[in-house]
C-alpha positions as CSV (number, residue, x, y, z in Angstrom):
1,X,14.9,0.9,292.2
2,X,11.2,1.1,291.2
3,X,11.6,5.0,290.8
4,X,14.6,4.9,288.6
5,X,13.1,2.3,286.3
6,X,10.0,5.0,286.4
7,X,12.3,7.7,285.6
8,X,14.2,6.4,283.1
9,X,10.9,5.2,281.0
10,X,9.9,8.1,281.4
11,X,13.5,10.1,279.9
12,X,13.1,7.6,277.3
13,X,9.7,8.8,275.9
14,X,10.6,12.2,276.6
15,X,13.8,11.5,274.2
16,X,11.6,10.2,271.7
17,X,8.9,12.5,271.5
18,X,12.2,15.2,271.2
19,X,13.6,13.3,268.2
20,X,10.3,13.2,266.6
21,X,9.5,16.4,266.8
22,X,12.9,17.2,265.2
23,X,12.9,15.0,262.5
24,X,9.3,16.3,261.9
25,X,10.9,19.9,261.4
26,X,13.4,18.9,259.2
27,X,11.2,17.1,257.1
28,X,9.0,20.3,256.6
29,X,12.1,22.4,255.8
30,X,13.5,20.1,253.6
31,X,10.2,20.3,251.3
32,X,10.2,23.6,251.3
33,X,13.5,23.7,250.4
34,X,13.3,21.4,247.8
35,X,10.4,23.2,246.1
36,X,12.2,26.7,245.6
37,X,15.3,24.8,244.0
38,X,13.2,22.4,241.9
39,X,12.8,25.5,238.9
40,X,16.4,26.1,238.7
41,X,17.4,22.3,238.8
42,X,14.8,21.8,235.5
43,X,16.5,25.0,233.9
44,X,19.6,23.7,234.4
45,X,18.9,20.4,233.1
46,X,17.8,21.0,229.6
47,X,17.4,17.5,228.7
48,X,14.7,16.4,230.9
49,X,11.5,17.5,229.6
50,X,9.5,19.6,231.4
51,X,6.0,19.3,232.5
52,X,3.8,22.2,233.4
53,X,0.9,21.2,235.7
54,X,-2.1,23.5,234.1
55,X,-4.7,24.4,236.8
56,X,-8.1,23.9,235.8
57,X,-9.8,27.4,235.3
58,X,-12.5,28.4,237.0
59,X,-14.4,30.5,233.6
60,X,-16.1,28.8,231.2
61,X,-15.3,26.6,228.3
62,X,-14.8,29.1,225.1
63,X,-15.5,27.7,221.8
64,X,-12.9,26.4,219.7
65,X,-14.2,28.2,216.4
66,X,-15.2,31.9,216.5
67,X,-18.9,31.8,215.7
68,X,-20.3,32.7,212.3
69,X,-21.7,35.9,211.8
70,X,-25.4,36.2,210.5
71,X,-24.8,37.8,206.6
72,X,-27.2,40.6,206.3
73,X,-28.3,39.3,202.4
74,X,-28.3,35.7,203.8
75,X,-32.3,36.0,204.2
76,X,-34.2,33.2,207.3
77,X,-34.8,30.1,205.1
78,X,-38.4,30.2,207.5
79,X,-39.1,33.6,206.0
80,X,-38.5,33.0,202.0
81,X,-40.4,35.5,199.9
82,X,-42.8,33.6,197.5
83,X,-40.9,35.6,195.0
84,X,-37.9,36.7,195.5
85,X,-37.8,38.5,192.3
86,X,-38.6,42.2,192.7
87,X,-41.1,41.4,189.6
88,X,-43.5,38.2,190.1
89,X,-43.5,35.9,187.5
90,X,-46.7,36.1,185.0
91,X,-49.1,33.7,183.9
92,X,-47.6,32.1,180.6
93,X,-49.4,33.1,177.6
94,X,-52.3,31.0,176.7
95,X,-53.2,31.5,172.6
96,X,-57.1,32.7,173.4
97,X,-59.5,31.1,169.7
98,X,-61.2,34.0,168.8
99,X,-63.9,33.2,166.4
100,X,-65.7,35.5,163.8
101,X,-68.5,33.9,161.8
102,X,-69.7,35.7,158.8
103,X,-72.6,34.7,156.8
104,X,-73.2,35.2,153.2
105,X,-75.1,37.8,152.2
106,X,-77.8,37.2,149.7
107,X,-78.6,40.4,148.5
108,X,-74.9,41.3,148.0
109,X,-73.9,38.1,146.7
110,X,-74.1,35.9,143.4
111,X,-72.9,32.6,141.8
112,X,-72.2,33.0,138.0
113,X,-71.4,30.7,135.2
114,X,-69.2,31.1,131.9
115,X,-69.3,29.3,129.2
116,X,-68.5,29.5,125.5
117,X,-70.5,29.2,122.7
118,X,-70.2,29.0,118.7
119,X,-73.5,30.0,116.6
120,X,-73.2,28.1,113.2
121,X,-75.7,29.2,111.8
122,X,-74.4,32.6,111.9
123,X,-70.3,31.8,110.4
124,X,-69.5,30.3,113.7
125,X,-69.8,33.5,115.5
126,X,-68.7,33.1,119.0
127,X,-70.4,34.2,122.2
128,X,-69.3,33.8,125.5
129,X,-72.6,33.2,128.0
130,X,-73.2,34.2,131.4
131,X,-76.0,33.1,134.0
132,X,-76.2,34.8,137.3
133,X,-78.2,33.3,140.1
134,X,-78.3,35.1,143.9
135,X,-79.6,32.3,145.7
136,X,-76.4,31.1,147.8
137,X,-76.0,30.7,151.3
138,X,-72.8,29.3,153.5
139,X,-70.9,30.8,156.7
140,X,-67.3,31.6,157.4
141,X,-66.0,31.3,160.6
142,X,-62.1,33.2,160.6
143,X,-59.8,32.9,163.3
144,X,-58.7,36.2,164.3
145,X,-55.4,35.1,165.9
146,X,-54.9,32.0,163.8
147,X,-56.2,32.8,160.2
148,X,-55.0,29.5,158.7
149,X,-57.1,27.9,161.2
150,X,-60.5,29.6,160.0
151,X,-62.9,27.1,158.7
152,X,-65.5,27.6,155.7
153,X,-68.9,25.8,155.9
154,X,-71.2,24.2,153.0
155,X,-72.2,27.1,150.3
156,X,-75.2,26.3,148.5
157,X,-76.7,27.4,145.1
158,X,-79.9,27.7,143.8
159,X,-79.0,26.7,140.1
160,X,-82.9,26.6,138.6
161,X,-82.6,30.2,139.5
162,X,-79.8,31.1,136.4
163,X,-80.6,33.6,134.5
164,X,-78.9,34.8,131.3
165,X,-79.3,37.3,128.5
166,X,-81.6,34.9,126.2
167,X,-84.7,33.2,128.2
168,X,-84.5,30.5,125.4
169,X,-81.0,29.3,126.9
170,X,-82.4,29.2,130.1
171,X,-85.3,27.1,130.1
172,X,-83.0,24.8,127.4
173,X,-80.8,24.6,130.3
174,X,-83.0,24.4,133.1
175,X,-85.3,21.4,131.0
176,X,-82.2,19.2,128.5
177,X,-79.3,19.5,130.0
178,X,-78.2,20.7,133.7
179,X,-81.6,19.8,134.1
180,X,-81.4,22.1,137.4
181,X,-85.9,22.2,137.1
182,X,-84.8,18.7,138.5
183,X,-81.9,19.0,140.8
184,X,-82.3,22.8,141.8
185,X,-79.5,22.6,144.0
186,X,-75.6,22.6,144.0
187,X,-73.6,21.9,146.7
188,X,-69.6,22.6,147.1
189,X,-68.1,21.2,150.5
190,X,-64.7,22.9,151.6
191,X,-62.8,20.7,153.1
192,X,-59.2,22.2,152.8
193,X,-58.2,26.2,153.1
194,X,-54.4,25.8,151.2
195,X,-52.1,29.0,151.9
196,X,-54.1,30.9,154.4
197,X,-51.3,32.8,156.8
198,X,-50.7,32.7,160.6
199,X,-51.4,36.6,160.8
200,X,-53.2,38.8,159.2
201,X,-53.9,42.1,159.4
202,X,-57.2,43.9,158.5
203,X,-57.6,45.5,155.2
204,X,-55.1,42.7,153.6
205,X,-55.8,40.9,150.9
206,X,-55.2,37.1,151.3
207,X,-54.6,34.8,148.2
208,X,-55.0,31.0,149.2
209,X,-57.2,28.1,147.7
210,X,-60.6,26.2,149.0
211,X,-60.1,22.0,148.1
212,X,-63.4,20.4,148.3
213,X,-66.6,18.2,146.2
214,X,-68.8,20.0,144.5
215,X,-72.3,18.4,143.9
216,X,-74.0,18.8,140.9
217,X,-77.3,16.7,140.1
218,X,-76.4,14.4,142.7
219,X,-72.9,13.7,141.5
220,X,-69.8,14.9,143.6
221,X,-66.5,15.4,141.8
222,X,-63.5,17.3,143.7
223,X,-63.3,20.7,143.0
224,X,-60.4,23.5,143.7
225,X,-61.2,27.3,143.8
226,X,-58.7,29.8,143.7
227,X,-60.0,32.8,146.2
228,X,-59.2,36.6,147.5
229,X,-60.7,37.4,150.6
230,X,-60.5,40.8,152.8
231,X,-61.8,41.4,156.0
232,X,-62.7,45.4,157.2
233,X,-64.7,45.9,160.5
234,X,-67.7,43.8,160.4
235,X,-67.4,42.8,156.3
236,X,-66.1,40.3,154.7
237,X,-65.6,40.3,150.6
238,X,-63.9,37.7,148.3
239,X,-64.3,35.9,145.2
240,X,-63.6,32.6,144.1
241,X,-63.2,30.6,140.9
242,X,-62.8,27.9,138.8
243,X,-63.5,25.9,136.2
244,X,-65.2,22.2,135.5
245,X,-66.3,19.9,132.9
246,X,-70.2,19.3,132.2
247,X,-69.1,15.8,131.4
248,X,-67.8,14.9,134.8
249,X,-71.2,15.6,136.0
250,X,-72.9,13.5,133.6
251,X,-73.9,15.9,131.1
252,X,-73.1,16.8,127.9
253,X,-72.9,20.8,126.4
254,X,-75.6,22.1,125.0
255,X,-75.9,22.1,120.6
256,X,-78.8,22.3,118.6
257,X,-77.8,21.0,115.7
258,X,-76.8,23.1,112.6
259,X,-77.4,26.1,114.8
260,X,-75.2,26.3,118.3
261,X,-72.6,24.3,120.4
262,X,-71.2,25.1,124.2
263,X,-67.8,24.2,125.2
264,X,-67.3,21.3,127.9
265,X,-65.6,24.3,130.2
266,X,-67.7,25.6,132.1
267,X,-66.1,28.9,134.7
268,X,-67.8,29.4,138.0
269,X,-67.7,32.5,140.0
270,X,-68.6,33.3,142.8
271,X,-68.5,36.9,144.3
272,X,-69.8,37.2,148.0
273,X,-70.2,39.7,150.6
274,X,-70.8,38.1,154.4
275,X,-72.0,40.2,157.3
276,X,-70.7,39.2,160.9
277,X,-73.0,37.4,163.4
278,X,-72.8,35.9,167.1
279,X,-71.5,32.5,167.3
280,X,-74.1,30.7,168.7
């Protein structure tokens, strides 16, 4: 009785390791089964959306935008030319003052006066005097590049030295009325050059006008002379001109009575040569 209970345990397990075993086969086959069908089923079933399962790949990541290409004219921003222009930029222009000073020349130069005169004694002839004196000094510095920018500097005149044709006018002069044996000196102070250009060209003859006071036995008055200047190599020549009243320097014009009388008007000239010379 034992045995047979033995036995038949022992049939049982032996039944059930059999059914497991089957059932474990079947399940494999089924799978396997189900797998191959499962791409016909989707196809067939056109409403079901289908989902493809993407294996990872095993290369590298690509980028998602094709990289840029250097440009052959693009140039490194670290390697910038100074100046990328195939000619450098120049300095700008600077305007350079080139200065010439010129001083007056005695021995070349004079300082004349004008003035008429009426002999009465004679049936009013008329006579127009001139004194010449060569005692003047000044400077003249031009400006090459700028010529409205040159400057003129004090001119003075030795008037005690006028000299005309009758040595009785002069010493009347000299003693009654300019009384020059007195105040020897005249002084005319430019203060203005009026119409110079912004060029000039050597050989040309400029036209313009000096403004200034001109001193005359200590009393100033402002005077205007017209000028014409030209400049060659090392030389500059000119004259200048105008004409003043004795009475505004506190004088009258010269009359002995019954015999002479000078105009008020008196014309001043003055013809000069100046030499170059170093600024200093």
């Amino acid at each position: 009785m034992f045995s047979l209970k033995i036995r038949t345990g022992t049939l049982r397990i032996l039944i059930a390791c059999s059914v497991a075993i089957t059932a474990s086969s079947c399940t494999q086959e089924e799978v396997l089964e189900q797998s191959t069908t499962i791409p016909s089923e989707k196809s067939e079933q056109s409403s079901e959306p289908i989902v493809n399962v993407v294996e990872p790949s095993k290369t590298p990541p690509q980028p998602t935008s094709s990289p840029v290409k250097p440009n052959p004219t693009m140039q490194d921003p670290t390697n910038v030319p100074t100046h990328p222009s195939p000619h450098p930029p120049t300095a700008a222009p600077t305007n350079t003052v080139e200065i010439t000073r010129f001083l007056i020349d005695t021995n070349q130069s004079s300082v004349s006066y004008g003035v008429g005169e009426t002999f009465l004694s004679q049936g009013n002839r008329y006579n127009y005097a001139i004194g010449v004196t060569t005692i003047v000094s000044g400077e003249i510095l031009v400006d090459t590049n700028n010529p409205s920018d040159s400057t003129i500097g004090e001119i003075t005149v030795d008037i005690s030295a006028f000299q005309s044709d009758k040595s009785r006018r002069d010493k009347a002069i000299r003693d009654r009325w300019l009384q020059s044996s007195k105040f020897p000196v005249a002084v005319f102070s430019p203060t203005e050059l009026r119409g110079l250009p912004n060029q000039y060209t050597h050989g040309d003859v400029l036209d313009f006008e000096i403004a200034g006071n001109l001193t005359v036995r200590d009393v100033s008055r402002p005077t205007i002379f017209t000028a014409k200047v030209s400049m060659n190599d090392e030389r500059l020549t000119g004259q200048a001109n105008t004409s003043v009243r004795m009475t505004d320097f506190d004088f009258d014009p010269p009359t002995v009575a019954g015999m002479i009388e000078a105009e008020n008007n008196v014309d001043i000239t003055f013809e000069f040569v100046a030499l170059h010379a170093k600024v200093d």
